[in-house]
C-alpha positions as CSV (number, residue, x, y, z in Angstrom):
1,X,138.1,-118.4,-70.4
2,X,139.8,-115.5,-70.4
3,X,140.9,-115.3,-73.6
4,X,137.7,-116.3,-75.1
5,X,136.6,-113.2,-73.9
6,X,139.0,-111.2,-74.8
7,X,138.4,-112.7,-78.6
8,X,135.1,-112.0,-78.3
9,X,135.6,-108.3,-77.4
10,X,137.8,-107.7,-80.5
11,X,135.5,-109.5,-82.9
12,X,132.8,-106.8,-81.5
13,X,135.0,-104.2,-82.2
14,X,135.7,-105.8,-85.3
15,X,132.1,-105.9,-86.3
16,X,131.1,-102.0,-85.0
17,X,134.4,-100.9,-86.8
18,X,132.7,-102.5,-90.2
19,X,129.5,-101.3,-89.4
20,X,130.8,-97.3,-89.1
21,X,132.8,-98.2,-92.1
22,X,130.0,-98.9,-93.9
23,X,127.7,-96.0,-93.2
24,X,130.3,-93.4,-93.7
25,X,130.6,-94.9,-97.4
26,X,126.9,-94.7,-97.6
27,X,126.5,-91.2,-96.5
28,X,129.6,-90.7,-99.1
29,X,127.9,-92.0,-102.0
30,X,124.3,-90.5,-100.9
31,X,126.4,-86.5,-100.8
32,X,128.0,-87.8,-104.2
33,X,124.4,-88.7,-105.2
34,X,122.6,-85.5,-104.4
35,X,126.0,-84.0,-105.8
36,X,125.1,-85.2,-109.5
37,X,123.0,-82.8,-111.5
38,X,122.5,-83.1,-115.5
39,X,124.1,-80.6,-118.0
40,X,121.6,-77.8,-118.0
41,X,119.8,-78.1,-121.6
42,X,119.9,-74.8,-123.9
43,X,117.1,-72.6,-125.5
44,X,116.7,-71.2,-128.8
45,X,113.9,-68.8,-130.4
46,X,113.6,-68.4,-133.7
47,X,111.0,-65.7,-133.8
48,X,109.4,-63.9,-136.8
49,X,109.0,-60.3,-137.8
50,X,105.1,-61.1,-137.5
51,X,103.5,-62.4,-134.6
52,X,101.9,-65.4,-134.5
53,X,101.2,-69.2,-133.4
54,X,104.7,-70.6,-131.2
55,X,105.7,-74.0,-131.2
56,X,108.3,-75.2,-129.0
57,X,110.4,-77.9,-130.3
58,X,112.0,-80.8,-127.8
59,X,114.8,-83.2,-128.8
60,X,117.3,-85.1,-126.7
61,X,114.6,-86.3,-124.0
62,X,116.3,-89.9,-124.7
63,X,120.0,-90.0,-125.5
64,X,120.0,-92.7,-127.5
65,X,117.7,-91.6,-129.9
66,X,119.9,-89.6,-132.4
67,X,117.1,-88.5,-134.5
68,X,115.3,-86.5,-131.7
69,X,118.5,-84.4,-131.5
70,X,119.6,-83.8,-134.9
71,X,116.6,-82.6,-136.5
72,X,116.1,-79.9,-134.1
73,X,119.7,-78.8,-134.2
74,X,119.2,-78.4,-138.0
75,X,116.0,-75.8,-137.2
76,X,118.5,-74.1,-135.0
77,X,120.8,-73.7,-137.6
78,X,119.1,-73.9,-141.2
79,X,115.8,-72.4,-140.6
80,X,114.8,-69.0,-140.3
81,X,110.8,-67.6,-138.8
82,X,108.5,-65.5,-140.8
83,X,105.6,-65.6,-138.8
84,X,105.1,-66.8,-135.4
85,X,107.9,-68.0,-132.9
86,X,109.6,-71.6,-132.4
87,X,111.4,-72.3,-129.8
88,X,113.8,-75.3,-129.4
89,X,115.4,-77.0,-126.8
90,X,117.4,-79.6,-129.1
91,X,119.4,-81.4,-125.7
92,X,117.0,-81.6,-122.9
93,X,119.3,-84.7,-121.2
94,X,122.7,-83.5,-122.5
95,X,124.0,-85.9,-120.2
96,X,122.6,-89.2,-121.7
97,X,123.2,-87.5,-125.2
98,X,127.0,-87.5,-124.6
99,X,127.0,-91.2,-123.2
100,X,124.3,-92.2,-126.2
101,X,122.2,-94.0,-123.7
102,X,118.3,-93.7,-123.4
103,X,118.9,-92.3,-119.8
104,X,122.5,-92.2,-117.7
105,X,120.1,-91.1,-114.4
106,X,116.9,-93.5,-115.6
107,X,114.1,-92.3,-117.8
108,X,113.7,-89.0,-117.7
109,X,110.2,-88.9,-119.6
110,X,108.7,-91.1,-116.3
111,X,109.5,-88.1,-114.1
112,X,107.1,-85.3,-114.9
113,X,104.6,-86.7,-112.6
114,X,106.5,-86.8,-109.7
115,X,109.9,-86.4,-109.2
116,X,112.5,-86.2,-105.8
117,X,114.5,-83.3,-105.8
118,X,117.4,-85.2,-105.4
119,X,117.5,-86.5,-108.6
120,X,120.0,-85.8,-111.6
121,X,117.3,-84.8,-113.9
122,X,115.7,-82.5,-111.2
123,X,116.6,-79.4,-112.5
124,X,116.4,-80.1,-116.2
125,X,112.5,-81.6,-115.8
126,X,111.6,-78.2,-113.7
127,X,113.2,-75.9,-116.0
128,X,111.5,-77.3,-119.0
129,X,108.1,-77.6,-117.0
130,X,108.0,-73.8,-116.4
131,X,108.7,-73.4,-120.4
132,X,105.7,-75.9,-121.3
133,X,103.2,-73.4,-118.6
134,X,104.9,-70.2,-120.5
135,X,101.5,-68.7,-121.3
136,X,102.9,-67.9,-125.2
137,X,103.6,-71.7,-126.1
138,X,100.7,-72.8,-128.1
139,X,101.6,-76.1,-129.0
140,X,104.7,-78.7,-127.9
141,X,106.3,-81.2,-129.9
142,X,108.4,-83.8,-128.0
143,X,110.9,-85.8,-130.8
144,X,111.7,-89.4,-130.5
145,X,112.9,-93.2,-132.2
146,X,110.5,-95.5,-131.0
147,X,111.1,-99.5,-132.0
148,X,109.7,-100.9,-135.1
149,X,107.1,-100.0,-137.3
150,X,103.7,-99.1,-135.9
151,X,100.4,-101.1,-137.3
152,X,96.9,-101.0,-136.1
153,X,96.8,-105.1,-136.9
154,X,99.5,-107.1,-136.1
155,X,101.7,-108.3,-138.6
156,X,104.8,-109.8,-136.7
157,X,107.0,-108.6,-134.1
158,X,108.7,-105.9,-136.1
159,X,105.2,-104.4,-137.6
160,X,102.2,-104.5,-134.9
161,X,100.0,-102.0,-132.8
162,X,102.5,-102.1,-129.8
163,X,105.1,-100.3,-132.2
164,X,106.1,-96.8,-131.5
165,X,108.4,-96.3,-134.7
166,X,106.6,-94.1,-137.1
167,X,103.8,-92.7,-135.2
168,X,102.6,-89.3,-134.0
169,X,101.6,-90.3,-130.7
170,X,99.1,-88.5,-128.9
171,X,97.8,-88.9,-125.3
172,X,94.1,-88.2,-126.3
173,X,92.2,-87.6,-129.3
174,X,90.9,-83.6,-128.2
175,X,91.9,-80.9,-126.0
176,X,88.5,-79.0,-125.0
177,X,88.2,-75.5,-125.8
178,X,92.1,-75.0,-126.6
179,X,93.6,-73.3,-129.7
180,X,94.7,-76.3,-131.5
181,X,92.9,-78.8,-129.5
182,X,92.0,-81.2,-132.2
183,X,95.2,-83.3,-131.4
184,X,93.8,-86.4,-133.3
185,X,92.9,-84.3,-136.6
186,X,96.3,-82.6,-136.6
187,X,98.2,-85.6,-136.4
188,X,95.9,-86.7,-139.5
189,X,96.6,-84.2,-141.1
190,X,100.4,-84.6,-140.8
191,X,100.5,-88.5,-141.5
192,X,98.4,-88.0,-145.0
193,X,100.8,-85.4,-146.0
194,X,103.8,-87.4,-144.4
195,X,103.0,-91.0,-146.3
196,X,102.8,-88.9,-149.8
197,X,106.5,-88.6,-149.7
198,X,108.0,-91.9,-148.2
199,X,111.2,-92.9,-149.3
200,X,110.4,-96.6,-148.8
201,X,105.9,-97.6,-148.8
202,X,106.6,-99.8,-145.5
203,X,108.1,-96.3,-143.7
204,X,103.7,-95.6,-143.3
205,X,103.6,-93.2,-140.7
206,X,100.2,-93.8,-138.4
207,X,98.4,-92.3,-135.3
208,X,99.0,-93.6,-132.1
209,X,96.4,-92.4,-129.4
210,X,97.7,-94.0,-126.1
211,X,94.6,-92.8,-123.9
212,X,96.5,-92.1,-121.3
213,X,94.1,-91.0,-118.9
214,X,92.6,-94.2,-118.8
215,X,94.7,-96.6,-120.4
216,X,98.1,-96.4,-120.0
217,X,99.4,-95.6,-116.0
218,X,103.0,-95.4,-117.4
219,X,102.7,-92.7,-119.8
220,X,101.0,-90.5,-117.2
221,X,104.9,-90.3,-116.0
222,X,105.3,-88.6,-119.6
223,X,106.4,-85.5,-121.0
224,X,103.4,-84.4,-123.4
225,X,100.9,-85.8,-120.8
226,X,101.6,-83.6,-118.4
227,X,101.8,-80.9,-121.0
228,X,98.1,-82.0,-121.7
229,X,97.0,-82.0,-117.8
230,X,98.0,-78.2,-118.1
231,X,95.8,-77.4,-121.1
232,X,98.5,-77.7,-123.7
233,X,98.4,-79.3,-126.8
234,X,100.9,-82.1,-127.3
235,X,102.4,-84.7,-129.6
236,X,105.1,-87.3,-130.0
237,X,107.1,-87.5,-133.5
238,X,108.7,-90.8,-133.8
239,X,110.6,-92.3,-136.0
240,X,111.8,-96.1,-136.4
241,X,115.2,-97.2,-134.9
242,X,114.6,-100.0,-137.3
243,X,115.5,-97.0,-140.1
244,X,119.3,-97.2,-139.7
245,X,120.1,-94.1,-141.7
246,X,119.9,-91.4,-139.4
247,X,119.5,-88.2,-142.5
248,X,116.5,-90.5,-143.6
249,X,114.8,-90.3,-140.2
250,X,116.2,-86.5,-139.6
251,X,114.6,-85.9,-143.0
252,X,110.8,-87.4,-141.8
253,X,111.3,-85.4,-138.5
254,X,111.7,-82.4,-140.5
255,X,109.3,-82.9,-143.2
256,X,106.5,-83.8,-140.0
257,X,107.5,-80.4,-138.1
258,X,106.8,-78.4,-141.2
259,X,103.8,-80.3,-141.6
260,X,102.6,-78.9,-138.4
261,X,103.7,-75.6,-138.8
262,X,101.7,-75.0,-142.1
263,X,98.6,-76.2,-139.8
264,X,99.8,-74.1,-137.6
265,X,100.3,-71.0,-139.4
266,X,103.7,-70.6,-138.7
267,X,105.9,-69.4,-142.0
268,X,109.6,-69.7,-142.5
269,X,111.9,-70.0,-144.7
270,X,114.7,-73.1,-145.2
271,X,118.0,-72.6,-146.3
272,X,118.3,-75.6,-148.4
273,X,116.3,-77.9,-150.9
274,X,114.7,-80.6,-148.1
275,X,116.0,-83.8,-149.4
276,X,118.0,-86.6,-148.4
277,X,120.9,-85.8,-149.8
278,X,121.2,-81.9,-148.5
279,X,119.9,-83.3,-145.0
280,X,122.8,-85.7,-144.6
281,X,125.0,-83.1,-145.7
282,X,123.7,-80.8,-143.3
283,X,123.7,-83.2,-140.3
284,X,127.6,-83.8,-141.0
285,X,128.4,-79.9,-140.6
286,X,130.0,-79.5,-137.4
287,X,130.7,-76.3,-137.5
288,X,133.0,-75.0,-135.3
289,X,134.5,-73.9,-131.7
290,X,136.4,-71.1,-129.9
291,X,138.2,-72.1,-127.1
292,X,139.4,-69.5,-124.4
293,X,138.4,-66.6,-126.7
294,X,142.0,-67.1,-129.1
295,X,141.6,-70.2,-130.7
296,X,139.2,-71.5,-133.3
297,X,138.8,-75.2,-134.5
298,X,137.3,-75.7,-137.8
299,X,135.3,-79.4,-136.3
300,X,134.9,-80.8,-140.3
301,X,137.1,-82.5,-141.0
302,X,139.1,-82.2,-138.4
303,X,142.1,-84.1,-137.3
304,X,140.9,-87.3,-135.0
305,X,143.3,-86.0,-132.1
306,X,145.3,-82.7,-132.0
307,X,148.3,-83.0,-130.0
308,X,149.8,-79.9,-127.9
309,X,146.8,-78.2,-127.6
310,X,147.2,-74.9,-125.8
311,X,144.9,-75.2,-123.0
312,X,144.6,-73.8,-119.6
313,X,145.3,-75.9,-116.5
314,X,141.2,-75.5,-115.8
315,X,138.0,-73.8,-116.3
316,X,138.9,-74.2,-120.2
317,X,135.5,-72.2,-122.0
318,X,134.0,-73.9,-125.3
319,X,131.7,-72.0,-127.6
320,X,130.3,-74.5,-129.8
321,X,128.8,-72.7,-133.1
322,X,126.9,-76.3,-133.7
323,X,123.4,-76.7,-130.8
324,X,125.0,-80.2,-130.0
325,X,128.6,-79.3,-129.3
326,X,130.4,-80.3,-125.8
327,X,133.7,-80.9,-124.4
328,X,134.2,-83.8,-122.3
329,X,136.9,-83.9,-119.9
330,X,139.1,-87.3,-120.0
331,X,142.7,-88.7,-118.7
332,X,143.8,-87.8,-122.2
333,X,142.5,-84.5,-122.4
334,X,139.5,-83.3,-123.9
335,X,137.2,-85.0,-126.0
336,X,135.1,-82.9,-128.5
337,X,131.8,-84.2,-129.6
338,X,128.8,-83.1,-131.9
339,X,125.6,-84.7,-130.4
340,X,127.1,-88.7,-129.3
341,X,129.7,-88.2,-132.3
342,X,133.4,-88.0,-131.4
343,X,135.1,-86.0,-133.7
344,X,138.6,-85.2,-132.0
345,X,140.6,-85.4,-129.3
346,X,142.2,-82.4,-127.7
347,X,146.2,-83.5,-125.6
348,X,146.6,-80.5,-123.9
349,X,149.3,-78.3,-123.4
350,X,149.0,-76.1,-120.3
351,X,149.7,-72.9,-120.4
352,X,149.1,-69.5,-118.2
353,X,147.4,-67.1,-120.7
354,X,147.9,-63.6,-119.3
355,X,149.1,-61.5,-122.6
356,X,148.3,-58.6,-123.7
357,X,148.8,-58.6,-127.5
358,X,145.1,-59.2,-128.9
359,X,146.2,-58.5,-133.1
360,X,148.8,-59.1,-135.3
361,X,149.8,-58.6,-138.5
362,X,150.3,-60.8,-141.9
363,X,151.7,-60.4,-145.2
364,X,149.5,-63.1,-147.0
365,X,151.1,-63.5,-150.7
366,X,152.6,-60.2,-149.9
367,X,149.6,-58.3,-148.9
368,X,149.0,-57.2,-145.4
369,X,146.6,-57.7,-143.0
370,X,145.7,-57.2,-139.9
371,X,143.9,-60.5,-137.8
372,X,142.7,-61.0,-134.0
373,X,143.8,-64.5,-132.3
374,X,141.0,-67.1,-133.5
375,X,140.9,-66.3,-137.1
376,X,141.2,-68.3,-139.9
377,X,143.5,-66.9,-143.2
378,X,143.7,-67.8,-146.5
379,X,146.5,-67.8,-148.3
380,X,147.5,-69.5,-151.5
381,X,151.8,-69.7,-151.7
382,X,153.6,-68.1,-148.9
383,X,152.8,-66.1,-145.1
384,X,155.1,-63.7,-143.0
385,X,154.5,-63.0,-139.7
386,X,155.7,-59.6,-138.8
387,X,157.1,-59.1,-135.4
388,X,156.2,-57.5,-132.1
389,X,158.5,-56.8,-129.2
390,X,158.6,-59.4,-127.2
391,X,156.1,-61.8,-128.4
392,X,157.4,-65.4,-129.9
393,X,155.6,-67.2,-132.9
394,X,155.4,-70.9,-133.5
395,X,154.5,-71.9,-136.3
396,X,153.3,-75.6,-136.0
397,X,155.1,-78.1,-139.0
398,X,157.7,-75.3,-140.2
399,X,161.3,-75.4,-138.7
400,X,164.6,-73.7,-139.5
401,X,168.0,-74.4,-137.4
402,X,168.9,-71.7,-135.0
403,X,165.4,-70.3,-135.5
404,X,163.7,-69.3,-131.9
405,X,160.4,-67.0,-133.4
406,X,159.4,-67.6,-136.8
407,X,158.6,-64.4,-137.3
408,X,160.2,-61.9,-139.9
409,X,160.2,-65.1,-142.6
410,X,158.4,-65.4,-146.0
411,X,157.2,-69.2,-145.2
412,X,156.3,-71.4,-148.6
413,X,153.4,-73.9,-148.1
414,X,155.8,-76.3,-149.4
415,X,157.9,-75.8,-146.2
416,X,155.1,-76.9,-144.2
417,X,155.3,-80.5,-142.7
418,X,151.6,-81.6,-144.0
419,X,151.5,-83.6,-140.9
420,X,151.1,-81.3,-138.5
421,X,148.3,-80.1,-140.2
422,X,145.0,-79.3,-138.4
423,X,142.6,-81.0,-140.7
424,X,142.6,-84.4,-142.3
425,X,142.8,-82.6,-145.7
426,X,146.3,-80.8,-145.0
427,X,145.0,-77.7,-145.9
428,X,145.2,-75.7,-142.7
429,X,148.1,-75.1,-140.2
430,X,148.5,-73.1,-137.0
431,X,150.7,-70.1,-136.2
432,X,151.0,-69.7,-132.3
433,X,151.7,-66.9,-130.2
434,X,153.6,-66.4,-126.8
435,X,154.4,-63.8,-124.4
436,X,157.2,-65.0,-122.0
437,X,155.3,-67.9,-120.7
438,X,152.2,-67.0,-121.2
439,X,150.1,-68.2,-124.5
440,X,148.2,-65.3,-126.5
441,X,146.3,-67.3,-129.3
442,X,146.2,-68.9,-132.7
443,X,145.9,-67.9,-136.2
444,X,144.5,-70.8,-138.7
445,X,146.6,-70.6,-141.9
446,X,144.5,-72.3,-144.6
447,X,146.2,-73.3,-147.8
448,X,143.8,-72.3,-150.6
449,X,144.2,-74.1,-154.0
């Protein structure tokens, strides 16, 4: 009897030991949970000389939806304001952008109703609330794919009225006594012009009133309704996932948000021809980035993986020239993307970085010149890299026996090792610089033909 009871006491014990067990983990995962916070999103304003109308441009609400983040990345970059003010956020869930899903914390464009504060997308879906209220934005633009091809009849399950996929949707048809109010005529006005200039006739563009208000308890959770419910005039721009090409659908996004702008009154100016051809080019420049203040990576073209990247240990900084660049940190190092586009690996080499030589000098086909850590030089048959006290040089794919610092020699491109190249053309090579152990920078050496 005895010993029943003794068995029963340590399967208790047993039990309460699980039980603590188990809420500890829970109270881990819940700090963990109200740990997590999205990327913040960034903010650009392209503002005219003249005053006039703004617009403010969203992208990147759903990370899976490549041509709500390209096109206004391409504003950023391409476009320039004459009159008026647009400001874009092109990566309002960076998170979900890098991981290509429609939401890596749930739907973010169901939490501007109500939301918990902690939740991921918290911050994010406040911030951009207080820029919708800004008493200068006029009008708001939220970019999207939607499924399929919208149809006020039904025509099968690819083209019918419960398609989102080449619509401008808008939560109702006016916006009393607002600037701009007319939402329904507006978007009218931007379909007739949009379905003059389709690359294929079954891309039709149509209007999409969802009533919200009174029809649809869902999209009360949405982004341009509750811009609406604040006396804001809103759209949707979507374009089909069923349109593979992504330049095609950054090109329609595009052509709609100049559309608006001309009813708008909002000039500008574009710095290339708007066509398919120029928009795909334009959506493959990457650009580049700056890492730590003394190295610059040209991203086109670029090398899938660079190995021995000088990095520090942590707290590595990455200015991104391109609105959808980001660094993600991984066992392997660090992964560089443009928008969900991997274009390279970085394998680190860890170094401390406390030097004080910021310049140095080049003979570049014999003529001199003087370059900070970061730059890029061209050159077109042979470099020197003159000498400082103290300072080593490295220059990545050249090697000489009983060489320690290249420095002091007139290097021919053809003793370059082409593999070690930065670039998948073999055009450009690095020249590194150290200080004892510490790592000063990088000069690019580009090979011009």
């Amino acid at each position: 009897m005895k010993s029943i009871k003794i068995f029963i006491h340590i399967l208790l014990s047993l039990c309460l030991f699980n039980e603590i067990a188990i809420a500890e983990k829970a109270k881990t995962n819940t700090k963990k949970e109200l740990l997590k916070k999205n990327t913040p999103f960034d903010i650009y304003e392209l503002k005219g000389k003249q005053n006039g109308t703004t617009l403010l441009v969203i992208g990147g609400i759903h990370g899976d939806e490549p041509g709500g983040f390209f096109t206004p990345a391409l504003l950023v970059n391409f476009y320039q304001i004459k009159k008026g003010k647009v400001i874009v956020v092109p990566n309002l869930n960076p998170d979900s952008i890098l991981a290509f899903r429609r939401g890596v914390y749930k739907d973010m464009n169901r939490k501007f109703a109500t939301i918990k504060r902690n939740d991921p997308d918290f911050d994010n879906v406040q911030a951009i609330k207080k820029l919708i209220t800004n008493e200068e934005v006029d009008f708001i633009i939220n970019l999207h794919d939607g499924h399929g091809f919208y149809r006020e009849k039904w025509e099968n399950s690819i083209f019918n009225p419960k398609a989102w996929g080449q619509t401008y949707v808008i939560d109702q048809k006016t916006l009393d006594n607002v600037a701009f109010g007319d939402l329904d005529s507006i978007a009218k006005q931007i379909e007739s012009k949009l379905n003059q200039r389709l690359h294929y006739d079954f891309h039709t563009f149509g209007v999409r009133n969802t009533e919200t208000r009174i029809k649809d308890e869902e999209q009360q959770n949405s982004l341009t309704f509750f811009a609406i419910t604040h006396l804001k005039p809103s759209l949707a721009i979507e374009t089909s996932k069923n349109i593979t090409e992504l330049p095609l659908k950054t090109l329609y996004q595009l052509s709609s948000i100049e559309a608006l702008m001309e009813i708008l009154g909002i000039e500008f100016e574009r710095k290339f021809d708007l066509n398919l051809e120029n928009v795909a080019q334009k959506i493959n420049d990457f650009g580049s980035v700056k890492i730590n203040h003394n190295v610059t990576l040209k991203l086109n073209g670029i090398r899938s993986f660079i190995n021995f990247a000088p990095l520090l240990a942590q707290n590595n900084v990455f200015d991104f020239t391109h609105p959808l660049g980001r660094a993600k940190k991984t066992k392997e190092g660090y992964e560089i993307y443009i928008g969900h586009k991997r274009i390279s690996l970085l394998k680190p080499d860890i170094f401390p970085m406390q030097c004080n030589v910021k310049e140095v000098e080049i003979e570049l086909d014999k003529e001199v010149v003087k370059a900070n850590f970061g730059e890029t030089l061209d050159f077109q048959q042979n470099f020197l890299i003159r000498g400082q006290t103290g300072v080593r040089v490295n220059v990545i794919g050249y090697s000489k026996k009983g060489i320690v610092s290249e420095h002091g020699l007139t290097i021919n491109k053809e003793n370059i090792d082409k593999r070690y190249s930065l670039d998948k053309a073999r055009s450009i090579f690095r020249a590194e610089f150290y200080q004892g152990k510490n790592f000063c920078g990088m000069i690019n050496l580009h090979i011009k033909e």
